[in-house]
C-alpha positions as semicolon CSV with decimal commas, in nm:
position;residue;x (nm);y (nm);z (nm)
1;X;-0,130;0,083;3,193
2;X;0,019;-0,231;3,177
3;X;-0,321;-0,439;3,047
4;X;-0,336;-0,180;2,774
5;X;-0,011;-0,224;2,687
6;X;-0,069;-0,601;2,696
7;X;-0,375;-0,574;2,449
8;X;-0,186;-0,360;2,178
9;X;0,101;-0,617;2,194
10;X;-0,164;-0,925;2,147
11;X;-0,331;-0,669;1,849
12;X;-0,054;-0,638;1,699
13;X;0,053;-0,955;1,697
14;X;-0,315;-1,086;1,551
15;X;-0,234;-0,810;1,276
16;X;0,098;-0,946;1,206
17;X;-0,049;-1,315;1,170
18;X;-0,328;-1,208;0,940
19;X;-0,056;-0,980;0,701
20;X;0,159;-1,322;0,639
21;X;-0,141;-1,500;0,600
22;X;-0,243;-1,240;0,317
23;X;0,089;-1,209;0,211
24;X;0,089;-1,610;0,152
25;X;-0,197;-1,597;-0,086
26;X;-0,060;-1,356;-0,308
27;X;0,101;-1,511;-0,636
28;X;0,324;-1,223;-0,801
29;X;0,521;-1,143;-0,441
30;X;0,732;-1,282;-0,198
31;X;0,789;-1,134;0,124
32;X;1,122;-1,036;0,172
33;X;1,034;-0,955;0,546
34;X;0,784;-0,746;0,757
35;X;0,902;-0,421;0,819
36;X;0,916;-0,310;1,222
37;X;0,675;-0,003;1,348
38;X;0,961;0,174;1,411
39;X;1,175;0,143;1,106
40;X;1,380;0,409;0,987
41;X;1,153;0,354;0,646
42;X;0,821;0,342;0,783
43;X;0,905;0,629;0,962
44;X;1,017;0,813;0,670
45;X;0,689;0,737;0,458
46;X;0,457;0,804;0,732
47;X;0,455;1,195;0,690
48;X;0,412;1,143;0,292
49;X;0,098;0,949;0,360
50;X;-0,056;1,158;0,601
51;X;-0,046;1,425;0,325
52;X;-0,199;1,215;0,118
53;X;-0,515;1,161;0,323
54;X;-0,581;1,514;0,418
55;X;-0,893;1,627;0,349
56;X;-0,761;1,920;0,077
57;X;-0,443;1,709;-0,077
58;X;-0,439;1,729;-0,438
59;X;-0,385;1,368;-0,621
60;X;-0,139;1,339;-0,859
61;X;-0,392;1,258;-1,103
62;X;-0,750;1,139;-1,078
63;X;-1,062;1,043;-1,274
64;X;-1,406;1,007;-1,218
65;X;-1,539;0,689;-1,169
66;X;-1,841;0,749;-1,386
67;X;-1,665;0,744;-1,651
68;X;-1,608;0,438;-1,950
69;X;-1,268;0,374;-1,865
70;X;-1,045;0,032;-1,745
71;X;-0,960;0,203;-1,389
72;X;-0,710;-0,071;-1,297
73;X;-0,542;0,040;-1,650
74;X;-0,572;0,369;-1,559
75;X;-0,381;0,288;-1,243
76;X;-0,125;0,117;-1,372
77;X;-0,043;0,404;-1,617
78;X;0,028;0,599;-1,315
79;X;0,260;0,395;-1,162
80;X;0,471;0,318;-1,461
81;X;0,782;0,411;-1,247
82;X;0,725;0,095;-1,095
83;X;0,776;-0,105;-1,369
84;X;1,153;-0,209;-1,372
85;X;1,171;-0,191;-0,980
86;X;1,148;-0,564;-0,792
87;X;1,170;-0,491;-0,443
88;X;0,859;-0,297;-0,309
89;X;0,764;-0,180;0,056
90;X;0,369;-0,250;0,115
91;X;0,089;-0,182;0,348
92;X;-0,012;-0,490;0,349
93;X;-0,393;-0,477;0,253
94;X;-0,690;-0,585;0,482
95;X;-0,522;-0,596;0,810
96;X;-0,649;-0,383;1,134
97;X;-0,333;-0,252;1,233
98;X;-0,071;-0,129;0,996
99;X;0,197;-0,385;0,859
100;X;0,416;-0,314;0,630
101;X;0,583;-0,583;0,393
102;X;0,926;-0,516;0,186
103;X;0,802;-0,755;-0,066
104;X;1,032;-0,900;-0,426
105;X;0,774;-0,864;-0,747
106;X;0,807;-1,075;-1,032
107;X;0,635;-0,894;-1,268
108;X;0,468;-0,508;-1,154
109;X;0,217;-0,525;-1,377
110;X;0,043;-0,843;-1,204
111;X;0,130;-0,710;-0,872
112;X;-0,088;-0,430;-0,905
113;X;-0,376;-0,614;-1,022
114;X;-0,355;-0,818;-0,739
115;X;-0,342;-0,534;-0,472
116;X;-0,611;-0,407;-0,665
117;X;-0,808;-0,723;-0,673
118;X;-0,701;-0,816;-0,328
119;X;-0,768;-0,506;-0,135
120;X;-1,132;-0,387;-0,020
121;X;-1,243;-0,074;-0,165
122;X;-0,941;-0,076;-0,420
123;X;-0,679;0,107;-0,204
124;X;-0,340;0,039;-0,132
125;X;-0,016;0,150;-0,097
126;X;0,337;0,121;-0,241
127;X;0,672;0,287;-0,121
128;X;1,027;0,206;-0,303
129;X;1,318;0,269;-0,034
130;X;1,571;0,301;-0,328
131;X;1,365;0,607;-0,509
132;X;1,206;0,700;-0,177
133;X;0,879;0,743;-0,342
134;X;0,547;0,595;-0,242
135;X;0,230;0,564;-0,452
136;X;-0,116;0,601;-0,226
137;X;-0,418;0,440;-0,402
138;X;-0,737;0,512;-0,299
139;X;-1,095;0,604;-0,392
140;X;-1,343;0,934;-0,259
141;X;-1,711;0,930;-0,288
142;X;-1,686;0,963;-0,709
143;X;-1,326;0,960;-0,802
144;X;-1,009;0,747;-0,784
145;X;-0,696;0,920;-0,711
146;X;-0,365;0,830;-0,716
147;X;-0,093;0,985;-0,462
148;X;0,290;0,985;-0,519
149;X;0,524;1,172;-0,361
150;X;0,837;1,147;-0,310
C-alpha cells in the first residue's frame, strides 16, 4: 500500500513538471497557478466532463470533418463566450495525469489556436470559475464536437 502510494505521488509529480514545462512554451497565457486535485473547482467540473465523454452525450454542436471548412474557425465560433473573459481554468494538454492550470489570456482568440495547435489529436478543455461553464473539445472517428455545459 504504501509503494503504491509512493509511485502515484512520484507520477504525479512527473505530471506536474511536464504541465509547467508545457505551460512555459505557450505564448498567449500565463499561469496564474496549478490548480490542486482536490479543489473545490476541479471538483465541481469533473461531473460536467464526464458527461461529456459518455458514449451517447450529445455535443453542443458538431461537424463532420469531411467537410471544406476552417475547423479551428469553426471552433472558435463556438466558444465566442470566451472572448472578453482573461482568466481561464485548463487541462493542461499532453500530460499523463490530469493538471489543471487557472491560466490569464491575453487575447482568446490566439489562445485557442494554440491549444488547438498544441494539443495531440486537437482536444482540450476550458472551464471559467466566474460563469462556471466549461467548453470540452474533442474529436470522434469523423466529427469534431464541441461540449459546454454549464
Amino acid at each position: 500500500m504504501l509503494v503504491n502510494k509512493r509511485l502515484e505521488l512520484i507520477r504525479r509529480k512527473i505530471s506536474l513538471m511536464e504541465a509547467k514545462k508545457i505551460l512555459e512554451n505557450f505564448q498567449t497565457m500565463n499561469l496564474i497557478n496549478v490548480e490542486d486535485t482536490n479543489s473545490i473547482w476541479v471538483e465541481g467540473f469533473q461531473p460536467l466532463l464526464r458527461e461529456t465523454r459518455k458514449y451517447e452525450s450529445v455535443p453542443t454542436n458538431s461537424i463532420n470533418k469531411d467537410q471544406e471548412v476552417d475547423f479551428l474557425e469553426w471552433i472558435k465560433e463556438q466558444l465566442t463566450f470566451l472572448k472578453d473573459i482573461n482568466e481561464w481554468l485548463i487541462a493542461v494538454p499532453n500530460v499523463n495525469d490530469p493538471v489543471w492550470a487557472s491560466v490569464l489570456v491575453n487575447d482568446s482568440s490566439a489562445a485557442i489556436t494554440e491549444l488547438w495547435t498544441k494539443s495531440e489529436n486537437h482536444e482540450f478543455v476550458i472551464a471559467i470559475k466566474s460563469i462556471k461553464q466549461i467548453a470540452v473539445i474533442y474529436n470522434e472517428e469523423h466529427v469534431f464536437e464541441v461540449h459546454v455545459k454549464k
